[in-house]
N, CA, C and O atoms as CSV, one atom per row, in Angstrom:
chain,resi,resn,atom,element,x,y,z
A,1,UNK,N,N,172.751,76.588,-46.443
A,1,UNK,CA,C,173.239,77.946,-46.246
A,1,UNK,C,C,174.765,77.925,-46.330
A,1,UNK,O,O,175.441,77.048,-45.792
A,2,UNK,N,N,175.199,78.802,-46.938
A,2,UNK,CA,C,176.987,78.555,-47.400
A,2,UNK,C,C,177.923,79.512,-46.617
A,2,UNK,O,O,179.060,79.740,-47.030
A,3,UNK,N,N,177.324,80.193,-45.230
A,3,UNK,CA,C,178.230,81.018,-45.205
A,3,UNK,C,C,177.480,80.717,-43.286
A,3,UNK,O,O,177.550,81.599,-42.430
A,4,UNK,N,N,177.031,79.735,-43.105
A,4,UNK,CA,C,176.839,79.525,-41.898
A,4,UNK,C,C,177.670,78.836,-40.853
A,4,UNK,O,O,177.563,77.676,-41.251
A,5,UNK,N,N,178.445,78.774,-39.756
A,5,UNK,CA,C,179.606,78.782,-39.518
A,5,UNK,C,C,178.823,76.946,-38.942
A,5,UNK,O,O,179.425,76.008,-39.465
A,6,UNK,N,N,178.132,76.705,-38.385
A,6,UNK,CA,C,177.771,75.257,-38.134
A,6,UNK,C,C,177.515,74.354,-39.874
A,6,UNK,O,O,178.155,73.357,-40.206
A,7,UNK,N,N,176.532,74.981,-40.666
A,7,UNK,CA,C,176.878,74.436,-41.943
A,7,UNK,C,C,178.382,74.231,-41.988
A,7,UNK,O,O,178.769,73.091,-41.731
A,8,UNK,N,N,179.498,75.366,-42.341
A,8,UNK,CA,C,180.773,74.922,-42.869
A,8,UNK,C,C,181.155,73.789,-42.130
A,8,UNK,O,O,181.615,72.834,-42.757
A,9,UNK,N,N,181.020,73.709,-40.610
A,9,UNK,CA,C,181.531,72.126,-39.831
A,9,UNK,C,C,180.975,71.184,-40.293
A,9,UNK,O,O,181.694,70.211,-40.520
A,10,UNK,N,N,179.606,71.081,-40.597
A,10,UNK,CA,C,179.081,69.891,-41.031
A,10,UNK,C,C,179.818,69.416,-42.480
A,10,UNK,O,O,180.017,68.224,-42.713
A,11,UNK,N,N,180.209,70.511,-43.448
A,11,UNK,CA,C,180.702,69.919,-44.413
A,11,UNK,C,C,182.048,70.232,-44.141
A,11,UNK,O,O,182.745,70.954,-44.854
A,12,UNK,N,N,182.417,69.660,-43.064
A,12,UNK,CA,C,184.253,69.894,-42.843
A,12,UNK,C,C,185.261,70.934,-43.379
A,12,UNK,O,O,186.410,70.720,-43.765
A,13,UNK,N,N,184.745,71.836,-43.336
A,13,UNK,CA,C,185.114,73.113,-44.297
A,13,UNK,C,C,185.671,73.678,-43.064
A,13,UNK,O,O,186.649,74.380,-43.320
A,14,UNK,N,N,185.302,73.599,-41.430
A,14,UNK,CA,C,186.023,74.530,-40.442
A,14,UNK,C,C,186.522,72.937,-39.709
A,14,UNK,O,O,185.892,71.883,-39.804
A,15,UNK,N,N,187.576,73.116,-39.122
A,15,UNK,CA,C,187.489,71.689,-38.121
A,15,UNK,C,C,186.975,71.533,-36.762
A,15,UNK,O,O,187.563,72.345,-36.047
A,16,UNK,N,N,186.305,70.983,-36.230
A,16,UNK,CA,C,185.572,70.847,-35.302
A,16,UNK,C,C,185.959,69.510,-34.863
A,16,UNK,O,O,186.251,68.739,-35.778
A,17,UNK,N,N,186.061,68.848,-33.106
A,17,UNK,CA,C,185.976,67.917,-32.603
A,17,UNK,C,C,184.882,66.847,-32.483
A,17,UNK,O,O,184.222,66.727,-31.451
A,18,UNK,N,N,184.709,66.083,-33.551
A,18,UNK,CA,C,183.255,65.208,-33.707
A,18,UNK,C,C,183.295,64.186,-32.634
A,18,UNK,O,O,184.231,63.465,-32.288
A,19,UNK,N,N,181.984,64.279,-32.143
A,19,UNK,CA,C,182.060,63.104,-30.888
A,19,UNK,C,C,180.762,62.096,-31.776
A,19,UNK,O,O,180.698,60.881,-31.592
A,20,UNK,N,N,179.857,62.793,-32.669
A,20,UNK,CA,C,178.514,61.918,-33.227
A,20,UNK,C,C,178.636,62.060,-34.401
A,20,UNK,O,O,179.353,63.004,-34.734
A,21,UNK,N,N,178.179,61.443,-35.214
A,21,UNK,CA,C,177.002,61.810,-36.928
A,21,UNK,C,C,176.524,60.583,-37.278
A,21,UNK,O,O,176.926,59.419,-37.276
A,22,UNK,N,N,175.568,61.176,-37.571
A,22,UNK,CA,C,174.436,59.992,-38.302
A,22,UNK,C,C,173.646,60.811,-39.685
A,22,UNK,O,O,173.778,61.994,-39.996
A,23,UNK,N,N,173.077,60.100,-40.146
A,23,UNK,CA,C,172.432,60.710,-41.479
A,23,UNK,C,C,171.402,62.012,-41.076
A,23,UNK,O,O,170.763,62.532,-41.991
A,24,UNK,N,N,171.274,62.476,-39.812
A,24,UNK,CA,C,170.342,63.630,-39.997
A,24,UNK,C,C,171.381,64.601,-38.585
A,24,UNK,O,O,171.220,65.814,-38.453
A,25,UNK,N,N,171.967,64.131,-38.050
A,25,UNK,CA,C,172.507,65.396,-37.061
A,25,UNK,C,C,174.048,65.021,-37.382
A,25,UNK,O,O,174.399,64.174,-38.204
A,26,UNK,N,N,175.137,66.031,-36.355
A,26,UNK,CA,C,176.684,66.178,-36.409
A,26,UNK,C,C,176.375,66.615,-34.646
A,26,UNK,O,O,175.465,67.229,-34.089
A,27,UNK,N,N,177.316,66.115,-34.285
A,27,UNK,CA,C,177.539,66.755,-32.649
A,27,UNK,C,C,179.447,67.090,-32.567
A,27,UNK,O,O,180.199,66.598,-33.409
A,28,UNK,N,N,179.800,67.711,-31.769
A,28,UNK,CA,C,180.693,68.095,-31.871
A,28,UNK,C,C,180.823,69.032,-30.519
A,28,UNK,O,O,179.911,69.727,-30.071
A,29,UNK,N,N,182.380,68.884,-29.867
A,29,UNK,CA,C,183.097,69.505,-28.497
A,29,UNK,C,C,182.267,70.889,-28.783
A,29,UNK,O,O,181.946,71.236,-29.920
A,30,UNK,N,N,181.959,71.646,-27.573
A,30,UNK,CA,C,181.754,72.751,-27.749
A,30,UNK,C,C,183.252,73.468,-27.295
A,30,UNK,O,O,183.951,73.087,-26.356
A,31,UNK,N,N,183.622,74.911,-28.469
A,31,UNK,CA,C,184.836,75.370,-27.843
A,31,UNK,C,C,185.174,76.126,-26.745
A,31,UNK,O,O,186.242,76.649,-26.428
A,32,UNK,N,N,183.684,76.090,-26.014
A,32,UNK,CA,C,183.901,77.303,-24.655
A,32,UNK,C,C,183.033,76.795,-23.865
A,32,UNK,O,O,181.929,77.237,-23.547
A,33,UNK,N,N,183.998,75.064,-23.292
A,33,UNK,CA,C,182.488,74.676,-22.902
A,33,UNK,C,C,182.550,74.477,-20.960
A,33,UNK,O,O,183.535,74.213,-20.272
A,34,UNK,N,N,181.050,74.733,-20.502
A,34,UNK,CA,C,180.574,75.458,-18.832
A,34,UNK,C,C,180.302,73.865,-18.562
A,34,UNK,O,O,179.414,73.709,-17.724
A,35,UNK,N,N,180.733,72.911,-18.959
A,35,UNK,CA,C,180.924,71.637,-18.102
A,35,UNK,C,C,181.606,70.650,-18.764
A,35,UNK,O,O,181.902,70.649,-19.959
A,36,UNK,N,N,181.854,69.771,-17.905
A,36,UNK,CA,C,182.853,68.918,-18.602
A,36,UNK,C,C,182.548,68.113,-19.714
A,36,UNK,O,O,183.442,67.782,-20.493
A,37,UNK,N,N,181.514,67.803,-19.853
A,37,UNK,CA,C,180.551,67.496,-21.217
A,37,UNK,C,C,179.714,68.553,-21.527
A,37,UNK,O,O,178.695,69.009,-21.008
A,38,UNK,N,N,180.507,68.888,-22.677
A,38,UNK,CA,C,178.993,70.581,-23.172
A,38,UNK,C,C,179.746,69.504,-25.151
A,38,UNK,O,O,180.675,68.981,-25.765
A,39,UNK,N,N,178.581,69.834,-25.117
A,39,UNK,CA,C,178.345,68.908,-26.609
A,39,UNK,C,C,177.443,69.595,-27.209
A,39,UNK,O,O,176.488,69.832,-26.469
A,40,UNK,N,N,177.305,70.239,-28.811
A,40,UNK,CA,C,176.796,70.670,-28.936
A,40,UNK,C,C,175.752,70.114,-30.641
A,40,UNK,O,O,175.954,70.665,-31.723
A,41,UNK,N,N,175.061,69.349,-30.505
A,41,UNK,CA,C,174.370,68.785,-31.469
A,41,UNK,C,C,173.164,69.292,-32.441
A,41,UNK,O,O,172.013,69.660,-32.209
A,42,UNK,N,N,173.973,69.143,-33.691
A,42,UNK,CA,C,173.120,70.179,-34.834
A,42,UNK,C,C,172.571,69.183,-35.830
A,42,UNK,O,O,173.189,68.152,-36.095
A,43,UNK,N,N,171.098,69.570,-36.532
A,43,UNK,CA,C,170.453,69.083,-37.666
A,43,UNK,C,C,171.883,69.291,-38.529
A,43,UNK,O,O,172.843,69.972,-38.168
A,44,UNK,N,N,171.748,68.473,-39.833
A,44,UNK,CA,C,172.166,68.569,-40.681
A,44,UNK,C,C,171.327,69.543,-41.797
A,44,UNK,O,O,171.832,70.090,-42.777
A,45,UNK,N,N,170.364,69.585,-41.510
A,45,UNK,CA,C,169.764,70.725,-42.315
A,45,UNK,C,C,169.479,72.004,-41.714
A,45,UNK,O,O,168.902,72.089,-40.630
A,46,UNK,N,N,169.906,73.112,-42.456
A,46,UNK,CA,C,169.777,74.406,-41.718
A,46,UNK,C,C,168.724,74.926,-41.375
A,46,UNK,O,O,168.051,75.506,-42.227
A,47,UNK,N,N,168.320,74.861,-40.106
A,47,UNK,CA,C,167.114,75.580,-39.467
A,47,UNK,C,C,167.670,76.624,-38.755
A,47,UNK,O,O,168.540,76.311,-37.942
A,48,UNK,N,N,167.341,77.938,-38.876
A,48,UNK,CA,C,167.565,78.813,-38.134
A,48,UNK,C,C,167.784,79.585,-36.294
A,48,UNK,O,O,168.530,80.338,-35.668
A,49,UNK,N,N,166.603,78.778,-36.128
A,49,UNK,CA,C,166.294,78.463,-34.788
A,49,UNK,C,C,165.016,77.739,-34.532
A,49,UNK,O,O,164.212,77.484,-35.429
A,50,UNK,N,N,164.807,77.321,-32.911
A,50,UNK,CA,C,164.017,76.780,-32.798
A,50,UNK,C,C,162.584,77.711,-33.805
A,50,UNK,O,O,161.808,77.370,-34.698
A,51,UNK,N,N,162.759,78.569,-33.284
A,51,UNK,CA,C,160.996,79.831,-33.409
A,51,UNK,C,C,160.885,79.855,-35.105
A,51,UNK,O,O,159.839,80.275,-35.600
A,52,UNK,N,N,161.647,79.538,-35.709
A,52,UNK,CA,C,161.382,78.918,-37.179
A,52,UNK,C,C,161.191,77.566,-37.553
A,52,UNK,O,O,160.895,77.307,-38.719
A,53,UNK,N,N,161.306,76.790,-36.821
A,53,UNK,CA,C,161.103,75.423,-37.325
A,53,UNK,C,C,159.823,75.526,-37.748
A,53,UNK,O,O,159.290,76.601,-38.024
A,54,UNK,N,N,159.147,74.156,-37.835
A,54,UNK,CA,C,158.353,74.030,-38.627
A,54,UNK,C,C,157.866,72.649,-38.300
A,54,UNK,O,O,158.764,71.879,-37.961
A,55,UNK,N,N,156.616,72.147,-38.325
A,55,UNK,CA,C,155.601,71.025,-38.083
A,55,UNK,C,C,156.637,69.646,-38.679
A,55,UNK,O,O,156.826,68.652,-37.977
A,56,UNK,N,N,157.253,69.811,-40.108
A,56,UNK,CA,C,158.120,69.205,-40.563
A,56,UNK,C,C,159.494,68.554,-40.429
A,56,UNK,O,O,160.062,67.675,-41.078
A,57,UNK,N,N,160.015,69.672,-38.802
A,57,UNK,CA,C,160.759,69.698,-38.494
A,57,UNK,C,C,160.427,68.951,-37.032
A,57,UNK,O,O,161.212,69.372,-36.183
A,58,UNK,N,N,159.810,68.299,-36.678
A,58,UNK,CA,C,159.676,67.803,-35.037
A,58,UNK,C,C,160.191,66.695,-35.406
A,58,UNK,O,O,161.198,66.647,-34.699
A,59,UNK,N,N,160.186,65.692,-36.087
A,59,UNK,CA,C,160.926,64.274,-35.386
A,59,UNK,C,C,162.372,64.631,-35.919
A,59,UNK,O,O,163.225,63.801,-35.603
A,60,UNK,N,N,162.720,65.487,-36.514
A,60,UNK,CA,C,164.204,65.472,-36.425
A,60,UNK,C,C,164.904,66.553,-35.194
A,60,UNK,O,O,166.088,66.665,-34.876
A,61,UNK,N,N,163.839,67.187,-34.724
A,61,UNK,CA,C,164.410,67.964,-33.435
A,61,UNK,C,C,164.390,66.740,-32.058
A,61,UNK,O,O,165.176,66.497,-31.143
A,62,UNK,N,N,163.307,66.273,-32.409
A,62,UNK,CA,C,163.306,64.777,-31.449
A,62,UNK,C,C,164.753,64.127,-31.874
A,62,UNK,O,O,165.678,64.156,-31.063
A,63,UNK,N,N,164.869,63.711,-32.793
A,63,UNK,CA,C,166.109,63.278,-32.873
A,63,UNK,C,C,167.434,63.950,-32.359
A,63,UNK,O,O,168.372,63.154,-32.370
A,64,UNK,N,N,167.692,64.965,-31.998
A,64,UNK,CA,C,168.435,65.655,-31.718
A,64,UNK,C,C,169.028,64.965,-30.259
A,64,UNK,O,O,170.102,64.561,-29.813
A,65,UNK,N,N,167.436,65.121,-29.769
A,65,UNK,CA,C,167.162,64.846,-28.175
A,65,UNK,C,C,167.634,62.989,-27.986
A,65,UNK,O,O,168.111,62.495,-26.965
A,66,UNK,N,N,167.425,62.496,-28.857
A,66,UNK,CA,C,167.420,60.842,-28.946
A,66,UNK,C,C,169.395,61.037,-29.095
A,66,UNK,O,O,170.204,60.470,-28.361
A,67,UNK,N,N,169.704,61.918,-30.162
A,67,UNK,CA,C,171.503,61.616,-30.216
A,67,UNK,C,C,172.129,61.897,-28.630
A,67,UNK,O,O,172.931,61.164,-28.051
A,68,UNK,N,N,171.667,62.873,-28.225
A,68,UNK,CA,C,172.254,63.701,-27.059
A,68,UNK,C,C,172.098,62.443,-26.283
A,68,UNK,O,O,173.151,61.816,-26.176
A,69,UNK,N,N,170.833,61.795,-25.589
A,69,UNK,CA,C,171.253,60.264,-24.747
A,69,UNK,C,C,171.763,59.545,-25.151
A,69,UNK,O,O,172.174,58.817,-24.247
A,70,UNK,N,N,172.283,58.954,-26.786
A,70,UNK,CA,C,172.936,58.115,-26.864
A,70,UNK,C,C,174.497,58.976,-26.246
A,70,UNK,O,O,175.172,58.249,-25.517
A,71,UNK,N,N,175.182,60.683,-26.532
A,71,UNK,CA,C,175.748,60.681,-26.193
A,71,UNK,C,C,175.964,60.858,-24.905
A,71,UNK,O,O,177.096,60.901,-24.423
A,72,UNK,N,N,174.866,60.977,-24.224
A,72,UNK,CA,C,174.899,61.039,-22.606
A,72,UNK,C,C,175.515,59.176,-22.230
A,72,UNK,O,O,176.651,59.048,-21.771
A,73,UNK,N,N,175.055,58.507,-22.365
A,73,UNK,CA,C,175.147,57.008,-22.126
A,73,UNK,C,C,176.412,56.928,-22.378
A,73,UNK,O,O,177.041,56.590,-21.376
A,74,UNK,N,N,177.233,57.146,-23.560
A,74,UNK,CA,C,178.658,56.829,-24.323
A,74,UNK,C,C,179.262,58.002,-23.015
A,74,UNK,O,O,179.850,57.346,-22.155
A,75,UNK,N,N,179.256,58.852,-22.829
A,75,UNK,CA,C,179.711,59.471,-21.462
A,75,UNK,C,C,179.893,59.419,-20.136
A,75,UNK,O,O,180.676,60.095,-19.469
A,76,UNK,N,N,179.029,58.469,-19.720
A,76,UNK,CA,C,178.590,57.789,-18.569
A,76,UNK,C,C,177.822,59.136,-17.282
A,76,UNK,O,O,178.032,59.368,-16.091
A,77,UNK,N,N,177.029,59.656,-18.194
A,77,UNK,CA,C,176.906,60.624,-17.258
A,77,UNK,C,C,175.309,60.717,-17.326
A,77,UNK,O,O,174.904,61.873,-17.444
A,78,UNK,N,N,174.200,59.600,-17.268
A,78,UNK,CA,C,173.034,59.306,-17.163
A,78,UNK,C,C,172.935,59.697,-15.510
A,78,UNK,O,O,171.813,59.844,-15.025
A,79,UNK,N,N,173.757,59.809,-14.933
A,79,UNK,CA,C,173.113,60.089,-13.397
A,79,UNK,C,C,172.318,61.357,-13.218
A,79,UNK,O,O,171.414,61.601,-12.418
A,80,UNK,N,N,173.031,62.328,-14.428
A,80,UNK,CA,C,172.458,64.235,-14.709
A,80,UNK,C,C,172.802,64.789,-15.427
A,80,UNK,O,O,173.972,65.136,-15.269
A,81,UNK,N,N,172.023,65.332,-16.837
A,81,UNK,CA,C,172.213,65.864,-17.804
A,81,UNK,C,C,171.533,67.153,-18.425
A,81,UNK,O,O,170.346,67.102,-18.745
A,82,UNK,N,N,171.998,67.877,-18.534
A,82,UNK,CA,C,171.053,69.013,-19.236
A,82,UNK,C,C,170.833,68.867,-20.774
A,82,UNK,O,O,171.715,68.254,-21.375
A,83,UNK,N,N,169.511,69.467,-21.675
A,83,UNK,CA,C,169.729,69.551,-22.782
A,83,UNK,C,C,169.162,70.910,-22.831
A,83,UNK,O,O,168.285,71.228,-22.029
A,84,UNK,N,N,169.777,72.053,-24.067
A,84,UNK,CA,C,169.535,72.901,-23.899
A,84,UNK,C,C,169.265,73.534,-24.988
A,84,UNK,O,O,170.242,73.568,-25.737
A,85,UNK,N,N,167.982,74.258,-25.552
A,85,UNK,CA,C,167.407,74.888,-26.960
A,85,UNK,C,C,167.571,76.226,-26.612
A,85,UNK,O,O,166.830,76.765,-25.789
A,86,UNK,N,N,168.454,76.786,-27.155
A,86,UNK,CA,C,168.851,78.983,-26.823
A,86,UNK,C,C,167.927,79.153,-27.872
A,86,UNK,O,O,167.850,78.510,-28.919
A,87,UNK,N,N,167.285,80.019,-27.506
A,87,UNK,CA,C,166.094,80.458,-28.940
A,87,UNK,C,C,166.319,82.236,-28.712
A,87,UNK,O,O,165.783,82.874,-27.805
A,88,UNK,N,N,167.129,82.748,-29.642
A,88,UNK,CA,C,167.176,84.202,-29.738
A,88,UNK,C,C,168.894,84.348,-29.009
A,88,UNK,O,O,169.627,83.639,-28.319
A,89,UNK,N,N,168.953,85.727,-29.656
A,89,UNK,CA,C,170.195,86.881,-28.944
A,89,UNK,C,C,169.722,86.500,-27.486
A,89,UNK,O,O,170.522,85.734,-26.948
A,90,UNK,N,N,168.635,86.830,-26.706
A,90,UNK,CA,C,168.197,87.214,-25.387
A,90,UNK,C,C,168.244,85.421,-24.732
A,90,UNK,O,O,167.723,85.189,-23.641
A,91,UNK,N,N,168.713,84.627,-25.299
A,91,UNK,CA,C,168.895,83.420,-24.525
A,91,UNK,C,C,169.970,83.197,-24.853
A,91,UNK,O,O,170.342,82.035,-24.686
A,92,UNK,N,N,170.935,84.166,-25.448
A,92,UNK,CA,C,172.488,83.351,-25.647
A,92,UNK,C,C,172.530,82.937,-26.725
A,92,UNK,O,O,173.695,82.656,-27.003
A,93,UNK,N,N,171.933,82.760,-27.431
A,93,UNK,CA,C,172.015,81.877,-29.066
A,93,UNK,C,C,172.923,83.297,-30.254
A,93,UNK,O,O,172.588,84.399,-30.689
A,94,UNK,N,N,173.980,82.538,-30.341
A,94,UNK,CA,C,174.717,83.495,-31.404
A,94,UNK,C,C,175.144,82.953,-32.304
A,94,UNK,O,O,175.747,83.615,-33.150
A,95,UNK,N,N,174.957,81.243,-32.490
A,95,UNK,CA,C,175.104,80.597,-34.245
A,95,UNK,C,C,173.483,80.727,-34.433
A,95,UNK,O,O,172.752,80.228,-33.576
A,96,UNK,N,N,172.958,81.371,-35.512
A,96,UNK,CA,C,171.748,81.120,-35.961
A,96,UNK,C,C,171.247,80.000,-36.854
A,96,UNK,O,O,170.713,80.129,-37.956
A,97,UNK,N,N,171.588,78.538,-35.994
A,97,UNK,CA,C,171.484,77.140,-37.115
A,97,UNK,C,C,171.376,76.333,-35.307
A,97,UNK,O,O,172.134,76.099,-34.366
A,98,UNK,N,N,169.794,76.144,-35.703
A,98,UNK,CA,C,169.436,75.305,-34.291
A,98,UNK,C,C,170.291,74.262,-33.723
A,98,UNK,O,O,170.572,73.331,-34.477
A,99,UNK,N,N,170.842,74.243,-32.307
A,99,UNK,CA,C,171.435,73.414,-32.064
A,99,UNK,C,C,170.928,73.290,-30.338
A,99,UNK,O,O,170.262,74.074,-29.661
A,100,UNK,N,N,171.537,72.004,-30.000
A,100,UNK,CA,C,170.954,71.489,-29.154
A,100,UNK,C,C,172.286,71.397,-28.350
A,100,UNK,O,O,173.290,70.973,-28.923
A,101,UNK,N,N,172.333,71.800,-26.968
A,101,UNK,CA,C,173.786,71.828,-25.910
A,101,UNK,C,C,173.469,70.889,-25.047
A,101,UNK,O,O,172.598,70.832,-24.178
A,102,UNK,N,N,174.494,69.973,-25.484
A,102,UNK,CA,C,174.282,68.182,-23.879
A,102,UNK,C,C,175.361,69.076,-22.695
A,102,UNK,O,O,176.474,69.519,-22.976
A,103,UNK,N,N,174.787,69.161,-21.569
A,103,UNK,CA,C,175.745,69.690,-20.503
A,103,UNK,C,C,175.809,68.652,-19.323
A,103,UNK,O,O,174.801,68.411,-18.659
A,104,UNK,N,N,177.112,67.997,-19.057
A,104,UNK,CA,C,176.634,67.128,-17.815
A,104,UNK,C,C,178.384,66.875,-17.559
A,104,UNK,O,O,179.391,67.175,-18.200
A,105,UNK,N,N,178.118,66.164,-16.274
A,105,UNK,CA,C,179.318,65.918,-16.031
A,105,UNK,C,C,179.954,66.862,-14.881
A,105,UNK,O,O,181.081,67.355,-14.846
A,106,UNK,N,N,179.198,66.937,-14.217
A,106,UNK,CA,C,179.261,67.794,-12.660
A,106,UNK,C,C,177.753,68.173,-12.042
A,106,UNK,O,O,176.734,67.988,-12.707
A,107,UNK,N,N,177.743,68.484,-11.282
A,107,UNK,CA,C,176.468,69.001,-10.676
A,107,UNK,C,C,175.543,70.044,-11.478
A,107,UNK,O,O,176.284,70.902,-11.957
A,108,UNK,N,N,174.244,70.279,-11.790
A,108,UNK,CA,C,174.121,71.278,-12.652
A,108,UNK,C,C,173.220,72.017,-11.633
A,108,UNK,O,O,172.524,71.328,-10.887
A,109,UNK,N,N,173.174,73.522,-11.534
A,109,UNK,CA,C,172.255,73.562,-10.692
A,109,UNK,C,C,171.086,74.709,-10.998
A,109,UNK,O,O,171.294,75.326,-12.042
A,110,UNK,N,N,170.093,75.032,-10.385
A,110,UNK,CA,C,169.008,75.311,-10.780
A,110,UNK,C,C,168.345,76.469,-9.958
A,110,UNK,O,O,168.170,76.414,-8.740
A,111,UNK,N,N,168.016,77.463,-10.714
A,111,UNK,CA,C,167.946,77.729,-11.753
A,111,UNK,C,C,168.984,78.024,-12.619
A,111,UNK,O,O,169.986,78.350,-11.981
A,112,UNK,N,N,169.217,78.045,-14.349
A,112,UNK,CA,C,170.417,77.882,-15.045
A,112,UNK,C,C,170.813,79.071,-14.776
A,112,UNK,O,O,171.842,79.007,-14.102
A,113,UNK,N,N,170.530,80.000,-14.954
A,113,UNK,CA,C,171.156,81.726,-15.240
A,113,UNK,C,C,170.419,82.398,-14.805
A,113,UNK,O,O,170.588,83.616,-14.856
């Protein structure tokens, strides 16, 4: 998709703070971020949101979940971590290119919102 604002980061077209990449995701600082680690880790291929994926699409959403602990570990913040899938306007989701939010690095508490 060429006019998707997480696509343009992945192909370095906007600049973004990279903390990951590997051959199927990009993670990167979030710019408005609600803890001291808010990381926000995207497929490299454009999926819209979760509620569109697709059967095809599970071990690379697993993967998502597998980058986020390696970057939880490289953080040192395995003691408590959130991971977080916004699916829709009505959960907060306003890039429409699935991404996955690592939140940790203070107390998180519960319920989220």
């Amino acid at each position: 998709m060429t006019d998707c604002l997480f696509c343009k980061i992945i192909r370095g077209e906007i600049p973004a703070k990279k903390v990951h990449e590997d051959e199927h995701t990009f993670a990167f600082e979030d710019i408005s971020p609600q803890a001291p680690t808010h990381v926000l880790i995207v497929p490299k291929k454009h999926i819209r949101g979760l509620k569109e994926a697709v059967q095809e699409d599970a071990e690379l959403i697993g993967h998502l979940q597998l980058a986020a602990a390696k970057i939880g570990r490289q953080r040192g913040i395995e003691e408590g971590y959130r991971t977080v899938l916004n699916v829709g306007p009505k959960s907060g989701q306003s890039v429409f290119h699935l991404h996955l939010h690592l939140l940790g690095g203070r107390d998180l508490l519960w319920p989220p919102g």
